[in-house]
N, CA and C of each residue as an Amber inpcrd file, in Angstrom:
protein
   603
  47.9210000 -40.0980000 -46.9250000  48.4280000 -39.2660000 -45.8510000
  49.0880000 -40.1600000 -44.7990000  50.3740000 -40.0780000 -44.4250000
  51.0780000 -41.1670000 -43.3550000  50.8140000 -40.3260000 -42.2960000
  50.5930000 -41.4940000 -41.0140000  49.9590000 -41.1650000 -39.8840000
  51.3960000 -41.4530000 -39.1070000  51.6250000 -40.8480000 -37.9640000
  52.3130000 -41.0630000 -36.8810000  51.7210000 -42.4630000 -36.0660000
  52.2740000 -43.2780000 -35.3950000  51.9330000 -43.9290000 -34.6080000
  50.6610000 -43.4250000 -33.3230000  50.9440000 -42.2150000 -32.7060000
  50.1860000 -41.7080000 -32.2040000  48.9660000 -41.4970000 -32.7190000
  49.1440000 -40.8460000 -33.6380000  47.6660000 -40.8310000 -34.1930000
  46.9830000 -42.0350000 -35.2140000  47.7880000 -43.1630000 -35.1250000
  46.9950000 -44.2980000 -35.3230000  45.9430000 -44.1350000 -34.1460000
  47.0070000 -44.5210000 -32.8670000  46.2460000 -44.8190000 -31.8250000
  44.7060000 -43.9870000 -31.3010000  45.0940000 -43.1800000 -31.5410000
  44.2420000 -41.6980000 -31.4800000  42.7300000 -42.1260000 -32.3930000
  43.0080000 -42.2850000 -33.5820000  41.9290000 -42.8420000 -34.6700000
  40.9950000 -43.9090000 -34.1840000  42.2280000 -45.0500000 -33.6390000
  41.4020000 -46.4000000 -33.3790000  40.9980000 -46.0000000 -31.8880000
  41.4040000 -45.5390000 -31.1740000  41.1270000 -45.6020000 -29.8090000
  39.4050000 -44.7380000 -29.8380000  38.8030000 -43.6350000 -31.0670000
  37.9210000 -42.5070000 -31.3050000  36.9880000 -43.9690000 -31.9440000
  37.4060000 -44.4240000 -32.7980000  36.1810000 -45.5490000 -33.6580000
  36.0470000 -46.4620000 -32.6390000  37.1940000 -47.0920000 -31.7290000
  36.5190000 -47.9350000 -31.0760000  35.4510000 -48.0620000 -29.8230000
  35.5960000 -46.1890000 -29.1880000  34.4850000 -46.1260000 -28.7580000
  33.2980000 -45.5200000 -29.2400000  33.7240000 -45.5600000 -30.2940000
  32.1690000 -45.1240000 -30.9950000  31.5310000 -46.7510000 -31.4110000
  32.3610000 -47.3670000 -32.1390000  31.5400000 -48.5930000 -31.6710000
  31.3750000 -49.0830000 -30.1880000  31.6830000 -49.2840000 -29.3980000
  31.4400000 -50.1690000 -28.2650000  30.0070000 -48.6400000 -27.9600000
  30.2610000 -47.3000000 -27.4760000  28.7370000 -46.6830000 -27.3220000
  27.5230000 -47.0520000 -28.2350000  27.7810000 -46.9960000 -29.5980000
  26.6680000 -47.8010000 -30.1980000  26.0160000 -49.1280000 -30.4440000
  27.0890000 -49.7810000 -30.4070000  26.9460000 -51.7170000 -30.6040000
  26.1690000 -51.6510000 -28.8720000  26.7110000 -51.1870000 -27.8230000
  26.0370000 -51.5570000 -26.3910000  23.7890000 -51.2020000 -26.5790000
  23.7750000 -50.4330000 -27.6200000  22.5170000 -49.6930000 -27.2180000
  21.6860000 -50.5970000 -27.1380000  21.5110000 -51.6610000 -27.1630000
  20.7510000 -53.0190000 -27.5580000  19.6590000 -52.9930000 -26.3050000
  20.7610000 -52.9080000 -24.9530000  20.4750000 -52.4560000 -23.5990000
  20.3700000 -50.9850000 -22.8020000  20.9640000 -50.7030000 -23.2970000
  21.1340000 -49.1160000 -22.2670000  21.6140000 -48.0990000 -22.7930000
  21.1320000 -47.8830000 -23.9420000  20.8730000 -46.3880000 -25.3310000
  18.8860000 -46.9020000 -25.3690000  18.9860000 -45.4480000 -26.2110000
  17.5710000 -45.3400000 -26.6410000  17.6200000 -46.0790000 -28.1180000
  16.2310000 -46.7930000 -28.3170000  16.2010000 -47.7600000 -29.1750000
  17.0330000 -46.8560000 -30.6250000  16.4350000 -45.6470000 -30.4880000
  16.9200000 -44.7490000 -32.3030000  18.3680000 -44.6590000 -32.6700000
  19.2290000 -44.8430000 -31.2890000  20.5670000 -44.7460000 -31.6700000
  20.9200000 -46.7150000 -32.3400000  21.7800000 -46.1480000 -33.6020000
  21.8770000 -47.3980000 -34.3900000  23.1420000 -47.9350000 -34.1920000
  23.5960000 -49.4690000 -34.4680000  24.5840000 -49.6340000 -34.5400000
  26.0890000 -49.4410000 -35.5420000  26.8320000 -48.1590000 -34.7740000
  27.9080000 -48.4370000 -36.0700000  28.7180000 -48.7720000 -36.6760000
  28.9150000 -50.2380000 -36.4910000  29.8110000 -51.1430000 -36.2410000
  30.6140000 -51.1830000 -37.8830000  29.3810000 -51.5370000 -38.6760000
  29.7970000 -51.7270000 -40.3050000  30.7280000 -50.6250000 -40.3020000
  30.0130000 -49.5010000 -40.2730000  31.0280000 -48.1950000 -40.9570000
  32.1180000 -48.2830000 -39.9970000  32.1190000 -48.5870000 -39.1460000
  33.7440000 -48.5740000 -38.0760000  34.6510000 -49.4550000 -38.9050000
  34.1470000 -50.2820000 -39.2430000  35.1550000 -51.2560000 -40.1160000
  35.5400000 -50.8560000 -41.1370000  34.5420000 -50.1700000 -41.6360000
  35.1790000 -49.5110000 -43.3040000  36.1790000 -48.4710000 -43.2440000
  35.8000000 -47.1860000 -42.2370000  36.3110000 -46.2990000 -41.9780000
  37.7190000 -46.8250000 -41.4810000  37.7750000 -48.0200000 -40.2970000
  39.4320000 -48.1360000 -39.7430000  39.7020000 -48.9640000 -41.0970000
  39.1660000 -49.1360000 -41.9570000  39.9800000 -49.8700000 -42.8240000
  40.7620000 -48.6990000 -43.9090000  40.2520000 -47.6150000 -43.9760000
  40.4450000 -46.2590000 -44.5990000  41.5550000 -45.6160000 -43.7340000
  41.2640000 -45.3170000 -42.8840000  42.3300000 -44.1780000 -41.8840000
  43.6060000 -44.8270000 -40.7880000  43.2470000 -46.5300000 -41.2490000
  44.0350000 -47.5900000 -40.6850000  44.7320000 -48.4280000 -41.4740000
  44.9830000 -48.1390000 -42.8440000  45.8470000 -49.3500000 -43.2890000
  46.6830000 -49.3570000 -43.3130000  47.0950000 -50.6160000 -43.2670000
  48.7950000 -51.2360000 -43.0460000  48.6480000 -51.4580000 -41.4910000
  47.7000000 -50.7810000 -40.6910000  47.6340000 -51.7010000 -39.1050000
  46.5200000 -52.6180000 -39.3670000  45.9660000 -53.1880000 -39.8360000
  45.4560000 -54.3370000 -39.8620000  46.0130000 -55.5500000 -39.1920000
  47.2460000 -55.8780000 -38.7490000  47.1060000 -57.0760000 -38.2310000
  47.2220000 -56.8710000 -36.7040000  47.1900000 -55.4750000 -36.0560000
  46.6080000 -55.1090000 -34.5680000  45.3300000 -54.5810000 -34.4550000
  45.0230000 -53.5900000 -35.1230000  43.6980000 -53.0230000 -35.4700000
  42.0030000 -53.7150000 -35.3590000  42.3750000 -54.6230000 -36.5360000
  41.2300000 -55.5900000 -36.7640000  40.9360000 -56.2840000 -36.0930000
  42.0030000 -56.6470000 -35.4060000  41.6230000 -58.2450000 -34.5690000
  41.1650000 -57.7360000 -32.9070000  41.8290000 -56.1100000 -32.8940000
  41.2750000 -55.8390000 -31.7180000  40.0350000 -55.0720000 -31.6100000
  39.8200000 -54.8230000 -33.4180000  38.1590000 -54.1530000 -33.0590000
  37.5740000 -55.5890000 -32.9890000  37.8300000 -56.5490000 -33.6650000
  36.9820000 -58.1830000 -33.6040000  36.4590000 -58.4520000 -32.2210000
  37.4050000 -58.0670000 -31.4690000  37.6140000 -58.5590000 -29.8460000
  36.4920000 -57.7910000 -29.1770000  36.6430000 -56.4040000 -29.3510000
  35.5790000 -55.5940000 -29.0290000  34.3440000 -55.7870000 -29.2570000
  34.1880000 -56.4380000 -30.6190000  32.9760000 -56.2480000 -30.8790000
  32.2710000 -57.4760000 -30.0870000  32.7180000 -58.4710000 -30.0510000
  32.5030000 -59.8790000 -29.2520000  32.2150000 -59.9480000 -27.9510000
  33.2560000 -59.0880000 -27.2930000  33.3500000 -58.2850000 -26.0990000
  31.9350000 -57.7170000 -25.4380000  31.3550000 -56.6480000 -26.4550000
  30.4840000 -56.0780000 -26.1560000  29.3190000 -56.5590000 -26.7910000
  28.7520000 -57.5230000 -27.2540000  27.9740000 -58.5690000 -27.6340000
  27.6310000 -59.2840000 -26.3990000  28.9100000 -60.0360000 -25.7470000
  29.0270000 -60.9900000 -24.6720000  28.2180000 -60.1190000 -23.5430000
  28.5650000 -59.1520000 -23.5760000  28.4840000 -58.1170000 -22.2600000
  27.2680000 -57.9560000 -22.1380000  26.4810000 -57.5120000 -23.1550000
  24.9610000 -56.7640000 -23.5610000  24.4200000 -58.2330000 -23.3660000
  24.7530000 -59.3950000 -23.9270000  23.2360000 -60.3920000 -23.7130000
  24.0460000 -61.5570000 -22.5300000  24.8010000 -61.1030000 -21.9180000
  25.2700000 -61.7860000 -20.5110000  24.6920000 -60.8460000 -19.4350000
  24.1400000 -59.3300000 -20.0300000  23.4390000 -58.0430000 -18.9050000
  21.9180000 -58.3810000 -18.9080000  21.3880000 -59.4810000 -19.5760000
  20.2090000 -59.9770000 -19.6610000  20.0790000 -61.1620000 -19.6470000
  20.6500000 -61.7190000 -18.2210000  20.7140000 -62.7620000 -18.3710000
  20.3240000 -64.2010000 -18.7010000  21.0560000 -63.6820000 -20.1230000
  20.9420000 -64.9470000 -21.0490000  22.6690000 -65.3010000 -21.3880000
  22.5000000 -66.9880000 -21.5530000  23.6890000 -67.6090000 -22.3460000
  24.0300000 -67.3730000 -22.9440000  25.6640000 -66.3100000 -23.8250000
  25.9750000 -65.9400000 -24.9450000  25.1490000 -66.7090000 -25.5970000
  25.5370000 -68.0810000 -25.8740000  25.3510000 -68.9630000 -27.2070000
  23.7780000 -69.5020000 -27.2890000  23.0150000 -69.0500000 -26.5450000
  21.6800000 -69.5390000 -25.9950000  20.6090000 -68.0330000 -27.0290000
  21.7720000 -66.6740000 -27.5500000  20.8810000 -65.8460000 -28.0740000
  20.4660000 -65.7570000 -29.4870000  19.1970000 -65.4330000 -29.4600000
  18.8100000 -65.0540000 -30.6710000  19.7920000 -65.1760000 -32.3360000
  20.6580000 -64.3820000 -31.8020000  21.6790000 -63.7060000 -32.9800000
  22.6390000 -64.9030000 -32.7030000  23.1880000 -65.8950000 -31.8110000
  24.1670000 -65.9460000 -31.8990000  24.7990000 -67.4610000 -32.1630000
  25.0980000 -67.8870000 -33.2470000  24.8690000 -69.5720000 -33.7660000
  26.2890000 -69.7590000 -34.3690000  26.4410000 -70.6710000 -34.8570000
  27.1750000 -70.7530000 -35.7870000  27.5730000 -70.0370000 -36.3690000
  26.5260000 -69.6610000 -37.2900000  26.6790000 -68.2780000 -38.0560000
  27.1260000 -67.1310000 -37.6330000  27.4760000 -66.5130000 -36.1590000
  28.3780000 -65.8020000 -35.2090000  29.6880000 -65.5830000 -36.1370000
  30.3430000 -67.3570000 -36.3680000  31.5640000 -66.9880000 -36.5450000
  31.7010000 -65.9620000 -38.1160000  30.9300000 -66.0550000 -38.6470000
  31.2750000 -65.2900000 -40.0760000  30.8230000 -64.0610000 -40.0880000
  30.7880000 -63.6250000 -38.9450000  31.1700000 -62.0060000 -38.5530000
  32.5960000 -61.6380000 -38.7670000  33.3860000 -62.6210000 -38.6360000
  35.0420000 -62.2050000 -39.5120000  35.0150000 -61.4840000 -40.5790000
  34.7930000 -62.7680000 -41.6360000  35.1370000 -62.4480000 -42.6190000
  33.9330000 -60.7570000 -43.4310000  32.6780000 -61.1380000 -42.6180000
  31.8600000 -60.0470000 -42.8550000  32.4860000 -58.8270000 -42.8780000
  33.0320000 -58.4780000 -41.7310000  33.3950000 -57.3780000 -41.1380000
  35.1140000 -56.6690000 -41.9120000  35.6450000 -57.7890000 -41.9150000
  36.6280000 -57.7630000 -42.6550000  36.7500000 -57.2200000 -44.2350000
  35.5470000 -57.7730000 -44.7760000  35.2990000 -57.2120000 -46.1330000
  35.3670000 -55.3880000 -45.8890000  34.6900000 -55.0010000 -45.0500000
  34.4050000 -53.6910000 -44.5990000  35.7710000 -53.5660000 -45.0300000
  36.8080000 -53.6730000 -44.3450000  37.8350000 -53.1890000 -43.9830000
  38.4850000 -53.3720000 -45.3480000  38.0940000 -54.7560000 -45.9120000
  39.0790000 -54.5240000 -47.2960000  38.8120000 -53.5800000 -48.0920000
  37.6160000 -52.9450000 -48.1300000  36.5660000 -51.9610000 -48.6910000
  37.6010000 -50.8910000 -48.2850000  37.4130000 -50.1410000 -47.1000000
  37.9230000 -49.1470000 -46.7850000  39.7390000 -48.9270000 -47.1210000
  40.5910000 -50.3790000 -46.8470000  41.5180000 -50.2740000 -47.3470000
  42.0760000 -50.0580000 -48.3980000  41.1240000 -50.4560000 -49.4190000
  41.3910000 -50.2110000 -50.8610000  41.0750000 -49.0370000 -51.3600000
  40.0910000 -48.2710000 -51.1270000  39.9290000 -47.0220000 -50.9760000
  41.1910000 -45.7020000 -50.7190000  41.5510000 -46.6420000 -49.3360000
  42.6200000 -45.4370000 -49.1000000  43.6800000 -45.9220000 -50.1110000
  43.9910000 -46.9810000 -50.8460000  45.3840000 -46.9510000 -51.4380000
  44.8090000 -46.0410000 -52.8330000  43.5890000 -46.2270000 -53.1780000
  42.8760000 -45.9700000 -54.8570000  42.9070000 -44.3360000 -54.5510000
  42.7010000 -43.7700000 -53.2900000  41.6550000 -42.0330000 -53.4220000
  42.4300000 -41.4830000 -53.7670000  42.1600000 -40.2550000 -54.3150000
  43.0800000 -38.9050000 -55.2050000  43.4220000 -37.7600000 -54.3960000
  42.5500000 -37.8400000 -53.1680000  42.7980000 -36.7620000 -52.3130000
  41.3480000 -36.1290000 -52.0880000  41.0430000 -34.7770000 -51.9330000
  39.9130000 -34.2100000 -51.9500000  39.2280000 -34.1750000 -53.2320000
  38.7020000 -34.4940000 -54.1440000  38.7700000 -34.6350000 -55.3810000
  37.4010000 -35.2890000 -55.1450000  36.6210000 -34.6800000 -56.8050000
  35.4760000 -35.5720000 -56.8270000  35.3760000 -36.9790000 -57.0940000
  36.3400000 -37.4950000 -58.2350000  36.7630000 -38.5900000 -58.3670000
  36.9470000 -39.7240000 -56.9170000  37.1190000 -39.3750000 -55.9800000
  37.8720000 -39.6420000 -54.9360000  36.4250000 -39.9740000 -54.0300000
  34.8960000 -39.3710000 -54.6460000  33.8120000 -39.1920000 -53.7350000
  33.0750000 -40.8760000 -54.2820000  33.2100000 -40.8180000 -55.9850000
  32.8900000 -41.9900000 -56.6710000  33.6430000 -43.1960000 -56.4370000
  35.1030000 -43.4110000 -56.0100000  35.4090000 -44.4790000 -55.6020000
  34.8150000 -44.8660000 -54.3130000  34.6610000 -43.8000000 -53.4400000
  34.0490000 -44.0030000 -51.9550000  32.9530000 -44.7140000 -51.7810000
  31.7890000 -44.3170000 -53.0080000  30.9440000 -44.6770000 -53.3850000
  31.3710000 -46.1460000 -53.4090000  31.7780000 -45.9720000 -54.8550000
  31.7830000 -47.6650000 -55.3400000  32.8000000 -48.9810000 -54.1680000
  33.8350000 -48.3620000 -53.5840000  34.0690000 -49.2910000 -52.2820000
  33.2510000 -49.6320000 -51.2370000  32.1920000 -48.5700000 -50.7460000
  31.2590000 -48.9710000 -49.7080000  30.3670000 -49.8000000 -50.4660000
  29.7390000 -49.6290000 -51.2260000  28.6910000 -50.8430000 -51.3620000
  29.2310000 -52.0560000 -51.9770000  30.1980000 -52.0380000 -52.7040000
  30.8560000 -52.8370000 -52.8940000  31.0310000 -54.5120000 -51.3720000
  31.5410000 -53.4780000 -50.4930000  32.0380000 -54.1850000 -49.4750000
  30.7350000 -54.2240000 -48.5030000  30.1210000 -53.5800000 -48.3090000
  28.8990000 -53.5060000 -47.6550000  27.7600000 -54.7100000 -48.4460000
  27.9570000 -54.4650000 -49.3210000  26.9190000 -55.7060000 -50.3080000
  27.7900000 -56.9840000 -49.6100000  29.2950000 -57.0550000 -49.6530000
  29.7230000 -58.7110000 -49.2510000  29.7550000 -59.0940000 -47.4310000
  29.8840000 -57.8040000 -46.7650000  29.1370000 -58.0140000 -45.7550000
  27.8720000 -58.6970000 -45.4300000  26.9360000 -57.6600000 -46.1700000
  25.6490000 -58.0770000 -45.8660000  25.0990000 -59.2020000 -46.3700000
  25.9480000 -60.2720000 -47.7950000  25.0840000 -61.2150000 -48.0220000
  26.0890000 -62.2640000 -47.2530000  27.1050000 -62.0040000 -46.4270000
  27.9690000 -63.0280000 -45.8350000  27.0630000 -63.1000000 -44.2590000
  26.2430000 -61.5500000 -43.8400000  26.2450000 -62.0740000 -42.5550000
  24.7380000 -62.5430000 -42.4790000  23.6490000 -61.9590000 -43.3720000
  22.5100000 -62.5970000 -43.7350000  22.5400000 -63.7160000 -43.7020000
  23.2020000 -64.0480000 -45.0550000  22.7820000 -65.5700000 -45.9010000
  22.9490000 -66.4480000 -44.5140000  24.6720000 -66.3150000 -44.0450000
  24.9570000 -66.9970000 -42.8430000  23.8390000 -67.2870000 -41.5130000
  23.5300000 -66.3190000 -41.1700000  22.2370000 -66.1690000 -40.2010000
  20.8320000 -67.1300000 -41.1250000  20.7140000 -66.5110000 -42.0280000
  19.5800000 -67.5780000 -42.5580000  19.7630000 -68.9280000 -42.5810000
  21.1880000 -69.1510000 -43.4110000  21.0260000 -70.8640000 -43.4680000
  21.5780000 -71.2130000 -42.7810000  22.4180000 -70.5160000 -41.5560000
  23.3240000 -71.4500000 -40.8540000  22.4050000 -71.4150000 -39.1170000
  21.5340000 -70.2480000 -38.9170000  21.0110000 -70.0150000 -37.5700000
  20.5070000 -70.6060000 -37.2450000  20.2340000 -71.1530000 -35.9260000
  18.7920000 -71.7490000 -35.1050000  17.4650000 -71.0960000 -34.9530000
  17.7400000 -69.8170000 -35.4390000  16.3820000 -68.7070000 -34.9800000
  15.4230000 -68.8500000 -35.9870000  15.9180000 -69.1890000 -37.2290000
  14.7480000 -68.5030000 -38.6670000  14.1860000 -70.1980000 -38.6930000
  13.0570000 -70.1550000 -38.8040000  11.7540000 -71.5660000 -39.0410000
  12.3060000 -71.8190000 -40.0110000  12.1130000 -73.6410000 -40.0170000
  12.0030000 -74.2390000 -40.9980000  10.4860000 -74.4370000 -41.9020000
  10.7190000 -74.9810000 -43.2270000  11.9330000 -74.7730000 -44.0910000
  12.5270000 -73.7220000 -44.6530000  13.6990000 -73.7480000 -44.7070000
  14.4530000 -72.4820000 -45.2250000  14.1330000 -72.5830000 -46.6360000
  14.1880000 -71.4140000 -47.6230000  14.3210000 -71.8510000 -49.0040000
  14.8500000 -70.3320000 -49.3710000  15.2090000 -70.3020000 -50.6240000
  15.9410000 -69.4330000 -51.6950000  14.6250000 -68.0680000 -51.9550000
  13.6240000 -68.7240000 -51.9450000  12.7510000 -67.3350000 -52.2310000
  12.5680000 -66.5800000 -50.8020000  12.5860000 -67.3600000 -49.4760000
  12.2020000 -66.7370000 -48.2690000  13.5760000 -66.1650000 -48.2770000
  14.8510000 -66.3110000 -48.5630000  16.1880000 -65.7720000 -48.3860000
  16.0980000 -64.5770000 -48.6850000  15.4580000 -64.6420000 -49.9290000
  16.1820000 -63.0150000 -51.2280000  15.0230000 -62.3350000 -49.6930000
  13.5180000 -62.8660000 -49.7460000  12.9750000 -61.7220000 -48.8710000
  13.1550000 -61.3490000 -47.9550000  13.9030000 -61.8570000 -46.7380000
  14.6250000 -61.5220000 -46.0770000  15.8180000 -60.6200000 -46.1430000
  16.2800000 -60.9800000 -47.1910000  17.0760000 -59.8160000 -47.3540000
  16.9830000 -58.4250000 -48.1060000  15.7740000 -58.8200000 -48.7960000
  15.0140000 -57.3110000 -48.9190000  14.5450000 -56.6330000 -47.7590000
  13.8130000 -57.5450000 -46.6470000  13.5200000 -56.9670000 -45.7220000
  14.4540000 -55.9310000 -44.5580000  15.9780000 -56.1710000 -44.6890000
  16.9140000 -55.5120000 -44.0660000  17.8410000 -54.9650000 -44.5830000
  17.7820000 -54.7600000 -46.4730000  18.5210000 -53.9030000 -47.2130000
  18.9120000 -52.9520000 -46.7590000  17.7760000 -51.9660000 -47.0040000
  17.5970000 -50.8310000 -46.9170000  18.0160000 -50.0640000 -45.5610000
  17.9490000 -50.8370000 -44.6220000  17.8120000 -50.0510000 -42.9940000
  19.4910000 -50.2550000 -42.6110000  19.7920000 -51.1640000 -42.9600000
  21.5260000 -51.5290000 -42.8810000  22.1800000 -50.9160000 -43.8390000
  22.0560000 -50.2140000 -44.8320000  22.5280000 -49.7060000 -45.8300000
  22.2740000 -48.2190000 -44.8360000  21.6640000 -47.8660000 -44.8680000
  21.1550000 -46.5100000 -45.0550000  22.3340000 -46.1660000 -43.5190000
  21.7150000 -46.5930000 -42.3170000  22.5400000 -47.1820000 -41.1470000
  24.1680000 -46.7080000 -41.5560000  24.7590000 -47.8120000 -41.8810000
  26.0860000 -47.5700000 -42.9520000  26.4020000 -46.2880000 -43.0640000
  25.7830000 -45.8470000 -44.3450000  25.6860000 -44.8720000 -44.8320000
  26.2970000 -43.4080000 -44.2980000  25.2320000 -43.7130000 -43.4180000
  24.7200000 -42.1990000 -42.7280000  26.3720000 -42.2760000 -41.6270000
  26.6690000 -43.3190000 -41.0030000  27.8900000 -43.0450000 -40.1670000
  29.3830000 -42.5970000 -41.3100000  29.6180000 -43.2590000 -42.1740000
  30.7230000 -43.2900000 -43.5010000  30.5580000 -41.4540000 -43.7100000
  29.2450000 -41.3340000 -43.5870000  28.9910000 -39.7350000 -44.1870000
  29.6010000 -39.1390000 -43.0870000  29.5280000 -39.3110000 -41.7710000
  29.8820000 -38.0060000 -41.1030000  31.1470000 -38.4470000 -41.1350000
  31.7730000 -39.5440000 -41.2090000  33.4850000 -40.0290000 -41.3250000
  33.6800000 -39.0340000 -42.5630000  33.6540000 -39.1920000 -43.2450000
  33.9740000 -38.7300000 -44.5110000  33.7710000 -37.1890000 -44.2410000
  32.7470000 -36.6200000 -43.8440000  32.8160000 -34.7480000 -43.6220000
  33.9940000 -34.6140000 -42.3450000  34.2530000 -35.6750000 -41.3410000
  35.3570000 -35.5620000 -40.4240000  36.4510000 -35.8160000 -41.0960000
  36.7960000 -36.4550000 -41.8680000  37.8170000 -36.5430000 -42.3010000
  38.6150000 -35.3790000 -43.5670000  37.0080000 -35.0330000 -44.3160000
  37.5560000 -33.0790000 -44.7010000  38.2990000 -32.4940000 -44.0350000
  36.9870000 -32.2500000 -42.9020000  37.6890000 -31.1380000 -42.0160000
  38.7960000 -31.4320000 -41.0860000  39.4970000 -32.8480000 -41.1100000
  41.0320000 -32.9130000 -40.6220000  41.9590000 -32.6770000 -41.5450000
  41.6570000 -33.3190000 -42.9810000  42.7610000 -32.7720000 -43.9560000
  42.5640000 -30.9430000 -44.3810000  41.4820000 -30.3960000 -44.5160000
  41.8920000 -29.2960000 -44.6430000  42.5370000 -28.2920000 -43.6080000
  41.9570000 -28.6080000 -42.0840000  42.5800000 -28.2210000 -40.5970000
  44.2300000 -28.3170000 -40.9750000  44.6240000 -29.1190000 -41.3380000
  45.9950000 -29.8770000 -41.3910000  46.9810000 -28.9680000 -42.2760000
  46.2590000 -29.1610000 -43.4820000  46.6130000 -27.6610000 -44.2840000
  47.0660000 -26.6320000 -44.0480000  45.6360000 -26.2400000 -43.3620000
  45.6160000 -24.6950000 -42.8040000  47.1220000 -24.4390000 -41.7350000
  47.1200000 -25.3850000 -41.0690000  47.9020000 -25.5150000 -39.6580000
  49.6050000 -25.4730000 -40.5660000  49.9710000 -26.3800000 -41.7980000
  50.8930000 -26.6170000 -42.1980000  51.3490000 -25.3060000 -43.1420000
  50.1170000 -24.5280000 -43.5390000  50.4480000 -23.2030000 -44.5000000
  50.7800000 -22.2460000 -43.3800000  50.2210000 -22.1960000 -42.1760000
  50.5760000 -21.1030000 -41.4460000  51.8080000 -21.3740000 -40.5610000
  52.5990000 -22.5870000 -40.4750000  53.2890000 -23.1390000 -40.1860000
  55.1440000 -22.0530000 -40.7100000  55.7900000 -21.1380000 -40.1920000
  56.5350000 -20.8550000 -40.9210000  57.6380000 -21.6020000 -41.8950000
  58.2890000 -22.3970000 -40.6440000  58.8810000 -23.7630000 -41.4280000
  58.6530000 -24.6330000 -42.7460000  57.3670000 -24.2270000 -42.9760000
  57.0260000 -24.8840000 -44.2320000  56.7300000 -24.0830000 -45.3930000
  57.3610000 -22.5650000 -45.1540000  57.8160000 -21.9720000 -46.4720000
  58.6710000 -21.8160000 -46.7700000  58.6680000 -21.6810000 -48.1290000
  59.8820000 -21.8490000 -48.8530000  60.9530000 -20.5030000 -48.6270000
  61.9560000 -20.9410000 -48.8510000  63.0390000 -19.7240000 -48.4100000
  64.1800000 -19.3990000 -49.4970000
């Protein structure tokens, strides 16, 4: 579906404050609201491609942005936190996978179609799996936070330990993208069938 410029803006300007309201909750949301940063990436990588080289780099910014913000509002040293090492920088390419995920998606989907539900499928975890062992592994072997010694069996358990809750997390935001994004293509429809101009004469 080709987007107008406007409603690029419109798209990214809707995901990017849905991330910056959720990524902030760290501080000042209630603990249950989650972060939906992953699925923002997948999703603008879906309803955004071909802007990728403004898009991405300005959700990157954001997200850094509001990282800086939340543990500079407690005052602590960006680089002095918990989360934030070395391993920081491979939140790029993490996040990015998202997006290649979602981009490929939109060039592969069939339209409303069930077929179209199974690629969705197989692109999110796809890209969500290279997320998650890029920003894990990274945090494990590259962080200051996790005790020494590191080893290969404490890794995998660690990352059993945050499978499931980051997946599911994911998940659950992609899902309501995906029922929003129905109900804009069929809205669109509706609007274009009742449209006189667009019958035939």
């Amino acid at each position: 579906m080709v987007k107008t410029l406007t409603q690029r803006l419109g798209i990214f300007l809707a995901l990017a404050l849905v991330m910056a309201v959720t990524r902030i909750h760290l501080s000042l949301l209630h603990h249950d609201v989650r972060d939906a940063s992953w699925a923002i990436f997948f999703l603008a990588g879906f309803w955004l491609r071909g802007a990728g080289r403004w898009a991405f780099p300005l959700l990157m910014a954001e997200a850094v942005l509001v990282d800086y913000l939340v543990i500079h509002g407690q005052g602590i040293d960006f680089w002095s936190h918990y989360c934030v090492s070395v391993a920081y920088w491979f939140l790029i390419p993490s996040y990015f996978s998202l997006w290649l995920g979602g981009s490929w998606l939109a060039k592969h989907q069939l339209g409303l179609r069930l077929p179209t539900l199974g690629l969705a499928v197989v692109a999110l975890l796809a890209s969500w799996a290279a997320c998650y062992l890029l920003s894990n592994g990274s945090f494990y072997w590259l962080g200051n936070s996790v005790p020494l010694p590191r080893s290969f069996a404490n890794w995998l358990a660690n990352l059993g330990d945050w499978y499931l809750p980051f997946l599911q997390t994911t998940a659950l935001y992609v899902g309501i993208g995906a029922v929003l994004h129905v109900l804009a293509v069929q809205l669109g429809r509706a609007v274009k069938e009742a449209d006189p101009s667009h019958l035939p004469r």
